[in-house]
C-alpha positions as CSV (number, residue, x, y, z in Angstrom):
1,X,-31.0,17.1,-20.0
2,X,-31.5,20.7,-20.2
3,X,-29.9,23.5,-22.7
4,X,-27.2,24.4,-19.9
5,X,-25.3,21.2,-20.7
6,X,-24.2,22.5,-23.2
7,X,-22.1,25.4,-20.9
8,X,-20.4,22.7,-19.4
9,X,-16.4,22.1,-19.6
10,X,-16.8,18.5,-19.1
11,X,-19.8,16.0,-19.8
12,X,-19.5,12.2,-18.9
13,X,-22.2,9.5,-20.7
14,X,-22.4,6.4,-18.3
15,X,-25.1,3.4,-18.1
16,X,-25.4,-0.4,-19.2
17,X,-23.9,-1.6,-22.1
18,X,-26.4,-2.1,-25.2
19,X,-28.6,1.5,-24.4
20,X,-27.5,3.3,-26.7
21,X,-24.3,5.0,-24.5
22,X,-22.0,5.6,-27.3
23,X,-24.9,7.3,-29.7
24,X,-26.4,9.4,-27.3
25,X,-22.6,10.8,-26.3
26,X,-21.8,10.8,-29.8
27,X,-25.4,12.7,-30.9
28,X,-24.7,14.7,-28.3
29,X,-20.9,16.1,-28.8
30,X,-22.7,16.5,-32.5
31,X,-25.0,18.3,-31.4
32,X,-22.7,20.8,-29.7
33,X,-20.3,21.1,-32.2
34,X,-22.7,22.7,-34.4
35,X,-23.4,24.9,-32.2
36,X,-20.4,26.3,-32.2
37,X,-18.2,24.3,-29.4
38,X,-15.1,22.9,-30.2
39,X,-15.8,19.4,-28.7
40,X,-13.5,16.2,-27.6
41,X,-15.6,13.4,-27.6
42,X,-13.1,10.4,-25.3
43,X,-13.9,6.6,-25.3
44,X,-13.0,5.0,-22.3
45,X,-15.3,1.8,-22.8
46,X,-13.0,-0.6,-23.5
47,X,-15.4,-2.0,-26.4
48,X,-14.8,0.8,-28.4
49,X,-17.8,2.0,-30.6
50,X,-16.7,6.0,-32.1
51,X,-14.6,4.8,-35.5
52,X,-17.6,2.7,-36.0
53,X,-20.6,5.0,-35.7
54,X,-18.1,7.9,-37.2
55,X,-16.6,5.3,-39.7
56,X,-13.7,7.2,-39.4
57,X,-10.2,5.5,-38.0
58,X,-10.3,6.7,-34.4
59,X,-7.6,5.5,-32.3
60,X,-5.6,6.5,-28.8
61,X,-2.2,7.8,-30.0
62,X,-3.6,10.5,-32.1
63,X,-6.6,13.2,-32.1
64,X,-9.2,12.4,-34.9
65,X,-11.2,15.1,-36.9
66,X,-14.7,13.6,-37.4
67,X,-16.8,16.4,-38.2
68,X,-16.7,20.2,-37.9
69,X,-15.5,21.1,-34.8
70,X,-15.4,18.0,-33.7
71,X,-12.9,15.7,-32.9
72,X,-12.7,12.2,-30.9
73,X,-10.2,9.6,-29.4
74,X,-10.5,6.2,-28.2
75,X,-8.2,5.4,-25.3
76,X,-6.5,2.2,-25.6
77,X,-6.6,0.3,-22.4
78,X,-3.9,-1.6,-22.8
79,X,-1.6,1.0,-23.7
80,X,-2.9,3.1,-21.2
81,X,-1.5,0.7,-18.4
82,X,1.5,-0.4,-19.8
83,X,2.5,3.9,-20.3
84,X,1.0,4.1,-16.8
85,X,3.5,1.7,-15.5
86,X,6.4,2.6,-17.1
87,X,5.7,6.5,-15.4
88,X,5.8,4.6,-12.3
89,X,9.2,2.2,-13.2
90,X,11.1,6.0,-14.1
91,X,10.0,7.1,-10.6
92,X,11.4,3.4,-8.8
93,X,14.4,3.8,-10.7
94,X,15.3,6.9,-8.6
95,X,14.2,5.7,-5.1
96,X,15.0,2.3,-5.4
97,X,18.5,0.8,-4.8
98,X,20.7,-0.6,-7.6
99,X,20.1,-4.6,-5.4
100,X,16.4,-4.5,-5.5
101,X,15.9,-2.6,-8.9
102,X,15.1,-6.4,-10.9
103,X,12.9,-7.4,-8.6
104,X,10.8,-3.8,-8.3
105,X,10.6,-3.7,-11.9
106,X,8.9,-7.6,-11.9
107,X,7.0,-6.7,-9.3
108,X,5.5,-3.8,-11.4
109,X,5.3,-5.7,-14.5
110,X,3.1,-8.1,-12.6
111,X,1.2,-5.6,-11.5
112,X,0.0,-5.2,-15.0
113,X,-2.8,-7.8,-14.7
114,X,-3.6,-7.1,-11.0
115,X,-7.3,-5.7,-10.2
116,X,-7.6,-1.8,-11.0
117,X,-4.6,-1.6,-12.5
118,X,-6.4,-0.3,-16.1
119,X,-8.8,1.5,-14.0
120,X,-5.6,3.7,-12.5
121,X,-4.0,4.2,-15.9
122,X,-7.3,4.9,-17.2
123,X,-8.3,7.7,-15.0
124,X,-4.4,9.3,-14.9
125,X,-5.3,9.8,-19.1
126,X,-8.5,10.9,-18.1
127,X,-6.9,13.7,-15.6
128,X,-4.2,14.6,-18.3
129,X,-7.2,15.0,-20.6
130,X,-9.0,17.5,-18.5
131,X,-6.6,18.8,-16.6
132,X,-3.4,19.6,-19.0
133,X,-5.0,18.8,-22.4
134,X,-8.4,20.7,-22.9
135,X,-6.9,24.1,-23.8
136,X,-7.8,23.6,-27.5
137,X,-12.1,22.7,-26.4
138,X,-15.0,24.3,-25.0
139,X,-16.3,20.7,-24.6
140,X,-15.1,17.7,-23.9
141,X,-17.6,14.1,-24.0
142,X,-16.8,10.8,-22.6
143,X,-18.2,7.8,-23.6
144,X,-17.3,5.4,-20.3
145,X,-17.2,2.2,-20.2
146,X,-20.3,0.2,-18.5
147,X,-21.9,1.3,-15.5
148,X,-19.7,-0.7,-12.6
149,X,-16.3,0.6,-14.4
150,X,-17.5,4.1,-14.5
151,X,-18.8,3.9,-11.2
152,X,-14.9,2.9,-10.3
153,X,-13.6,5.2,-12.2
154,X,-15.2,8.6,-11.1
155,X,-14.8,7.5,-7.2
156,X,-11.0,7.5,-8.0
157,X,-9.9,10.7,-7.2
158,X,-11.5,10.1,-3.3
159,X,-10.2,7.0,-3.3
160,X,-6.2,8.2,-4.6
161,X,-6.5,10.6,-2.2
162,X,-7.0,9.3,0.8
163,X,-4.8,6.4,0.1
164,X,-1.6,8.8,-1.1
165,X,-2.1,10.5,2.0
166,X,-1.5,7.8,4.1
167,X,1.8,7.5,1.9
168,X,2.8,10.8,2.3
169,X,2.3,10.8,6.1
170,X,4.4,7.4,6.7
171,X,7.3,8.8,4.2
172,X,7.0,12.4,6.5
173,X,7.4,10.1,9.6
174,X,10.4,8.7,7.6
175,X,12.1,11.9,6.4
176,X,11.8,13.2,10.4
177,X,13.4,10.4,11.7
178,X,16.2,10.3,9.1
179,X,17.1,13.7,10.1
180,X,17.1,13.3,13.6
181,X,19.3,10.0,13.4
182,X,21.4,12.2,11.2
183,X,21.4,14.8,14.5
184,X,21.6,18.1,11.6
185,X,17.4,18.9,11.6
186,X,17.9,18.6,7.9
187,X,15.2,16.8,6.5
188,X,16.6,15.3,3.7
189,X,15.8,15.2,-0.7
190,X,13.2,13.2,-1.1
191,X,12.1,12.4,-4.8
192,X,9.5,9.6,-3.9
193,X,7.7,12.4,-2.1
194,X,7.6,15.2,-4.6
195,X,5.9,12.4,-7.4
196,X,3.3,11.7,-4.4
197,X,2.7,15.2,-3.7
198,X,2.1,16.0,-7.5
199,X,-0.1,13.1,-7.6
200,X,-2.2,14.1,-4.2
201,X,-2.8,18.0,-5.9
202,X,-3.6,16.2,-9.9
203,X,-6.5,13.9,-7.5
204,X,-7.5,16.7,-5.6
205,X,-8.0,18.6,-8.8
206,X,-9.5,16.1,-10.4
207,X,-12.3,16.0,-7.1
208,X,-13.1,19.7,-7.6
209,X,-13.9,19.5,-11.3
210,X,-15.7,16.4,-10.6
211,X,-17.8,17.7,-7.4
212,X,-18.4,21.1,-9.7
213,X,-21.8,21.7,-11.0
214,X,-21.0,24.5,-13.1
215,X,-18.2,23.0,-14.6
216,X,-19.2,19.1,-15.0
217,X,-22.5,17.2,-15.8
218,X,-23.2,13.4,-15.4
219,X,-25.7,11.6,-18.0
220,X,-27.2,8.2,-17.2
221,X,-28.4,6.5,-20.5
222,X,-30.9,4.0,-20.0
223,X,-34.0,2.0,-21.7
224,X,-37.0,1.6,-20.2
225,X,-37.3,-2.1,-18.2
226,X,-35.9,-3.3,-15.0
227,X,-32.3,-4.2,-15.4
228,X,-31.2,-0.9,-16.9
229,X,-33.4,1.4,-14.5
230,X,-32.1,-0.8,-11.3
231,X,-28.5,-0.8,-12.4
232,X,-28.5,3.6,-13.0
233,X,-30.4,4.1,-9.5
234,X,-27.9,1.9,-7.8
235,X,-25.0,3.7,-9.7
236,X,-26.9,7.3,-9.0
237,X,-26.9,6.2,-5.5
238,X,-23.7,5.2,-5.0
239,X,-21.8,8.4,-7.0
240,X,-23.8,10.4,-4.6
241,X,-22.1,8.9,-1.4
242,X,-19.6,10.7,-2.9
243,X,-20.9,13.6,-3.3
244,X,-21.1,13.2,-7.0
245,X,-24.7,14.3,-8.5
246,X,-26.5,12.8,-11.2
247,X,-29.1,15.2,-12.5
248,X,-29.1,14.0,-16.5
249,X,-30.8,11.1,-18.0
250,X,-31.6,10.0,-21.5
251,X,-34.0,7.7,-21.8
252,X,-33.6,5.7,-25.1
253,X,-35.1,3.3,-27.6
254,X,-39.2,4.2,-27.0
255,X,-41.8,2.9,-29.2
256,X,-43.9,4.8,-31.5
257,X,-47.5,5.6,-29.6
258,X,-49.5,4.3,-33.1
259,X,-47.8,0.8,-33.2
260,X,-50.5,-1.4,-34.3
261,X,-49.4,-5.0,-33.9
262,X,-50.6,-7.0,-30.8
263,X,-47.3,-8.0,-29.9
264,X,-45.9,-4.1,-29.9
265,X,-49.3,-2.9,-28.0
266,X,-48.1,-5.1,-25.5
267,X,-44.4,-4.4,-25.7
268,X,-45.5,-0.3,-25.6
269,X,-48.0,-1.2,-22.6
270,X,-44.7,-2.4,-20.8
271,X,-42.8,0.4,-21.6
272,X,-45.3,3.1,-20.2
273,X,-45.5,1.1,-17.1
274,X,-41.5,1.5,-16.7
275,X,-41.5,5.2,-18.1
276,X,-43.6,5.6,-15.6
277,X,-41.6,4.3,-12.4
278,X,-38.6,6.5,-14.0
279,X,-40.5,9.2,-13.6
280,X,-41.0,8.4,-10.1
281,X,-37.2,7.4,-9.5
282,X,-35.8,10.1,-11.1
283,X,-38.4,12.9,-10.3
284,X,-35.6,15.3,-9.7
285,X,-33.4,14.7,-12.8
286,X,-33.7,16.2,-16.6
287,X,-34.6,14.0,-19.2
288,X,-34.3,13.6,-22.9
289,X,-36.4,10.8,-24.3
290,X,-35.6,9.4,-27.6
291,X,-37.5,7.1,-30.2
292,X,-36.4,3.7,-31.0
293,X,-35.0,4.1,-34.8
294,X,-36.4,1.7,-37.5
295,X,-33.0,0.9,-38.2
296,X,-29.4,0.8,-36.5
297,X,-27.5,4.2,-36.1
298,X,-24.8,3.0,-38.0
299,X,-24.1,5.9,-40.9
300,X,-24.0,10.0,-40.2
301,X,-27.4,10.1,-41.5
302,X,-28.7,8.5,-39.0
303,X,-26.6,10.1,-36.3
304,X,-27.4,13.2,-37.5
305,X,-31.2,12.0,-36.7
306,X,-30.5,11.1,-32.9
307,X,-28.7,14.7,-32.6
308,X,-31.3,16.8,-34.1
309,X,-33.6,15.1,-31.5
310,X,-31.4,15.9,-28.2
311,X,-31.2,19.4,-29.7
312,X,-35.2,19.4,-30.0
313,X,-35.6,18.4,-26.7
314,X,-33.0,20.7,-25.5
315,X,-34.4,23.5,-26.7
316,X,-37.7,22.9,-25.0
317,X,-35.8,23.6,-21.7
């Protein structure tokens, strides 16, 4: 990471679970808020971790101060999908006729538990965040869930796109052949048209702030052995097929250099070994590296510990 983070608008954490994710976003959005940002630091891991490190009562109806300038919210899956859903049940109930009404709203119900169903609802808060809900922050931090959901998640607004555009071409095809069976050229009101246009600008402003440099920045949080550094360069690999650059990492959890004990000499032997392939895999990116803590990070104190070390090793840069 370098001190320009800190300019962004928007800041996303991502990795595997257990490296340290929901500290090093929390540290972080610490570490800018006393700087001066007014910061939103957003959970979107499903396993939420922010009450916990904050001990503060964080949930996803409300906004939660937990520290100067800081405030943080935990978006609740489950009610994410079911308010998703019910957006999308007021939009059938005005294109839909009165015969097949009970068996669209089933149909949507069911759709509750079908694949990517929380990952839509999830990324429609996320856009409402960003796009219509910032106006009060200089900053706002996720904290995403695991690497494959995130992965998911940020490839969403391609994805919608292309896939509403389809929709919007068939029901154009539609309109023009209603109004030429009609025989007046009119083409006709068409409410299920206007909620897929608003959605197709909302992804396609989602894109830009996403593809922005200026305006976004992607962190990868890993530890140094082989399942964490495969899984980031498969995900850094696979975000930049969509044109979505990783240029962040924090790497977490490293030894002291004066353990003593055979069995750390060994353990710290091993870790050079993989600090030393990340700096070969991710030549190009910024990195923070942080120490491994004698204890958990589980009080402010020792928050405030990992955040004065991002904001060391942001001011070297």
């Amino acid at each position: 990471m370098d001190h320009a983070l800190l300019e962004r608008k928007v800041v996303f954490f991502a990795g595997k679970g257990g490296v340290g994710k929901s500290t090093s976003a929390s540290a972080f959005a610490l570490c800018a808020a006393r700087q001066g940002k007014r910061v939103l630091l957003v959970s979107t891991d499903p396993a939420h971790n922010l009450g916990d490190i904050f001990h503060a009562p964080i949930g996803g109806e409300g906004i939660t101060r937990v520290a100067a300038n800081l405030d943080a919210l935990e978006v609740d899956a489950h009610r994410e999908t079911h308010r998703y859903l019910d957006g999308v049940k007021e939009n059938i109930r005005r294109t839909v006729s009165s015969t097949m009404m009970e068996e669209a709203m089933r149909q949507i119900d069911l759709a509750a538990h079908s694949p990517g169903a929380t990952e839509a609802a999830l990324f429609d808060r996320m856009v409402s965040l960003i796009l219509e809900e910032s106006q009060d922050y200089d900053l706002l931090v996720f904290d995403t869930a695991p690497t494959g959901h995130t992965v998911r998640l940020l490839t969403l607004p391609e994805l919608m796109g292309t896939w509403v555009d389809g929709l919007l071409k068939r029901r154009r095809k539609r309109n023009k052949d209603y109004s030429h069976w009609l025989g007046d050229g009119e083409v006709p009101d068409d409410p299920l048209y206007d909620v897929l246009s608003r959605r197709r600008q909302r992804a396609a402003a989602m894109r830009d702030i996403l593809l922005d440099d200026s305006a976004t920045a992607f962190v990868f949080v890993l530890v140094p052995e082989y399942l964490p550094i495969t899984e980031t360069r498969n995900a850094i690999r696979e975000l930049a097929a969509w044109d979505i650059h990783v240029r962040h990492l924090v790497v977490n959890k490293l030894l002291p250099a004066d353990v003593t004990d055979a069995f750390f000499r060994e353990r710290l032997a091993r870790e050079e070994r993989w600090l030393d392939r990340i700096d070969e895999y991710f030549h190009d990116l910024h990195q923070v590296r942080l120490p491994l803590l004698p204890g958990d990070v589980d009080s402010r104190e020792a928050l405030d510990q990992v955040a004065a070390a991002i904001e060391a090793e942001l001011s070297k840069r």
